[in-house]
C-alpha positions in Angstrom: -34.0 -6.3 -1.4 -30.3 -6.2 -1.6 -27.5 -8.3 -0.9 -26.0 -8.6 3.0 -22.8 -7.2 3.0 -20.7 -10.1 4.7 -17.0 -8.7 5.8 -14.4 -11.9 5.6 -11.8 -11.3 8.4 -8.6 -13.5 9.4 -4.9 -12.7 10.5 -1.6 -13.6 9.7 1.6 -13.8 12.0 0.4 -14.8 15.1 3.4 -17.3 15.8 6.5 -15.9 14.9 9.2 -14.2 17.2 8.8 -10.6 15.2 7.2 -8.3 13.7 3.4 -7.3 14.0 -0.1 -9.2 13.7 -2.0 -8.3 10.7 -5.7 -8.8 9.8 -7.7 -8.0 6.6 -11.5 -7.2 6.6 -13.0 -7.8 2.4 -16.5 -7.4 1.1 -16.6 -9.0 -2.1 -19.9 -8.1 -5.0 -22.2 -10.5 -5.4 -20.3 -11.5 -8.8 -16.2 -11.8 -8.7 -13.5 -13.6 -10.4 -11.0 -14.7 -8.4 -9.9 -18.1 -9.5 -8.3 -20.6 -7.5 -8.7 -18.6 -3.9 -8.1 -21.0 -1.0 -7.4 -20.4 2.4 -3.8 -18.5 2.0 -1.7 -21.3 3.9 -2.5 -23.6 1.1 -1.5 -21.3 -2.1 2.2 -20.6 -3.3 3.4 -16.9 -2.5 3.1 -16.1 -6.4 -0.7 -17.0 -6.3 -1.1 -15.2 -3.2 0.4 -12.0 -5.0 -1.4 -12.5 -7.7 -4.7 -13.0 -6.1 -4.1 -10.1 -3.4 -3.7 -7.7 -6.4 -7.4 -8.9 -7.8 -8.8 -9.1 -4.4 -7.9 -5.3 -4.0 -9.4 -4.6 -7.5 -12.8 -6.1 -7.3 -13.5 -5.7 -3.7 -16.7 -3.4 -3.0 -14.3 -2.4 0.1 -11.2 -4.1 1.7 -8.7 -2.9 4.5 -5.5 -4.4 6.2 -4.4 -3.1 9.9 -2.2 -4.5 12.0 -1.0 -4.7 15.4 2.4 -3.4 16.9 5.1 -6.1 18.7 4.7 -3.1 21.5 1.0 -3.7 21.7 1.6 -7.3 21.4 3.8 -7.4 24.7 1.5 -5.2 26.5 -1.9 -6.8 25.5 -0.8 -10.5 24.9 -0.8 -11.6 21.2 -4.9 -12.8 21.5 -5.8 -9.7 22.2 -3.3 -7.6 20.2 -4.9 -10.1 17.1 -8.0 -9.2 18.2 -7.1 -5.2 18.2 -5.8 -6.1 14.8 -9.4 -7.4 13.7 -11.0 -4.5 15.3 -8.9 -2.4 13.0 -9.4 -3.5 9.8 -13.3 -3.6 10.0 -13.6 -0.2 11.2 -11.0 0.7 8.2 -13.5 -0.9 5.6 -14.9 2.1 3.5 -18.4 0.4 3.6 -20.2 -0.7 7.1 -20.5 -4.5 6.2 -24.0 -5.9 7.3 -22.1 -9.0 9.2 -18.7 -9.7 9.7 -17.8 -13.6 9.5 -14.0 -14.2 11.4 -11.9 -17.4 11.2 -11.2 -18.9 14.3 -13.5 -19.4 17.5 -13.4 -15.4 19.2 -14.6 -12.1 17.4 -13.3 -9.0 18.9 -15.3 -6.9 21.3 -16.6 -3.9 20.3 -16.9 -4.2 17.1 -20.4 -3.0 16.8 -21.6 -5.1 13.9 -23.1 -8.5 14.1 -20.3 -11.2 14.0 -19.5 -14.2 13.9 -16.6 -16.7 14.6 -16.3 -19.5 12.2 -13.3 -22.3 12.4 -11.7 -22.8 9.5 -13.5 -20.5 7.6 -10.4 -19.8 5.9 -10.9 -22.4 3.7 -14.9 -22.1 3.9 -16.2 -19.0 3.2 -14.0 -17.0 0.0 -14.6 -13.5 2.0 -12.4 -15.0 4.7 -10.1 -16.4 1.8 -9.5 -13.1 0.5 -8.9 -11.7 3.7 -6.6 -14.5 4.5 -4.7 -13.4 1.6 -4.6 -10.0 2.3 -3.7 -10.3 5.9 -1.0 -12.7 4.6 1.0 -10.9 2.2 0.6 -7.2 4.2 2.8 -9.4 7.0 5.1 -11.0 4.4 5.9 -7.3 3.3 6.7 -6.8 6.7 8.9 -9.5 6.7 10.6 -8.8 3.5 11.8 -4.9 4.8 12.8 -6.3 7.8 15.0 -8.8 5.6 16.7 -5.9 3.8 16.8 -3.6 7.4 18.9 -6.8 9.0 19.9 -8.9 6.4 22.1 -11.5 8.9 18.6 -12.6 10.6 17.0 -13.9 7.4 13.3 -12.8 7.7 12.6 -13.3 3.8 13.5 -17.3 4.7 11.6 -17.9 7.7 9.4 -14.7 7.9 10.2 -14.7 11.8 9.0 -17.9 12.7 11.1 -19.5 15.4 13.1 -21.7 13.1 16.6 -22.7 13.7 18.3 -20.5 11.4 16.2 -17.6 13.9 17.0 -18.6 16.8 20.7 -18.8 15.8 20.6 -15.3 14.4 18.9 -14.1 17.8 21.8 -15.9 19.7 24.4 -14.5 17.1 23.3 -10.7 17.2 20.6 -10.3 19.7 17.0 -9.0 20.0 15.8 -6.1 17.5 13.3 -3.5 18.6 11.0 -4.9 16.6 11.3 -8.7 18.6 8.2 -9.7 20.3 9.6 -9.2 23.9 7.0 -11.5 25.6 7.6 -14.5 23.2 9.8 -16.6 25.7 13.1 -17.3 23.1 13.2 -13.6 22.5 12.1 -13.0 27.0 15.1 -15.2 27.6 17.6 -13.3 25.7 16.6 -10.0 27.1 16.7 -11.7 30.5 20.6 -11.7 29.6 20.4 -8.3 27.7 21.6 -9.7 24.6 20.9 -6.9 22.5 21.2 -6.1 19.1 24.5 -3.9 18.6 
């Protein structure tokens, strides 16, 4: 009999001000060599590269997707994660057999059994990897945004609400890309303070 194809999913950038939500979906073989993978929160940003460029090597499939800061103002950021999720399973090139997602909600709809798990991030390696994936995909994000406005600083804080942010959102005002429902960014509009 073969192997169940478990599907790891998680996301990355539900809490900052900008930018979208990603989420990875990865099947991993039943034999892989990926040392050191951890939930992604707890490895440096060179591991994470590193490991994200094996991850995509020696998966049997993987696939990143991601949800826009439009979609996120008009669904709420729950469900515009969940979306996110949706996404990237139905992007894997191979139908997993079960789909295991950190945190306590799996999408709807996804057609495939599932399965919340908390932390599984730092339980189960197929959410690992896709914690990685999902992770650097938004730090990408983060990192063209930097060079796009360079005066907000997005390669520092990666468009978390810091204080260096929220000065830079005072300073020169809310970019189209701004989550507009996020209430630091909701206030400034309020005032239509926006970027020149």
């Amino acid at each position: 009999m073969s192997p169940i194809l478990l599907a790891g999913v998680d996301e990355a950038g539900r809490g900052p001000l900008v930018g979208s939500v990603f989420a990875a979906a990865v099947i991993l073989p039943e034999r892989y060599d990926l040392p050191g993978l951890t939930d992604s929160k707890k490895l440096s940003e060179k591991k994470r590269d590193a490991l994200a460029v094996l991850i995509k090597e020696q998966a049997v499939s993987w696939s990143v997707a991601s949800a826009s800061p439009e979609e996120i103002a008009e669904l709420n950021i729950l469900h515009a994660t969940m979306l996110a999720m949706s996404r990237a399973v139905h992007g894997l090139a191979v139908v997993p057999d079960k789909v295991l997602i950190d945190g306590n909600r799996v999408p709807k709809d996804l057609g495939i059994s599932a399965e919340a798990v908390v932390k599984g991030d730092s339980k189960i390696i197929e959410i690992s990897a896709a914690s990685v994936l999902a992770k650097t995909a938004r730090d990408a994000e983060m990192y063209a945004l930097a060079e796009r406005y360079p005066q907000y600083g997005f390669d520092k804080h990666k468009g978390y609400g810091t204080a260096q942010h929220l000065e830079a959102l005072q300073r020169y005002g809310v970019l189209p890309e701004h989550r507009r429902d996020f209430a630091p960014v909701k206030a400034l509009l309020a005032q239509g303070r926006l970027f020149e």
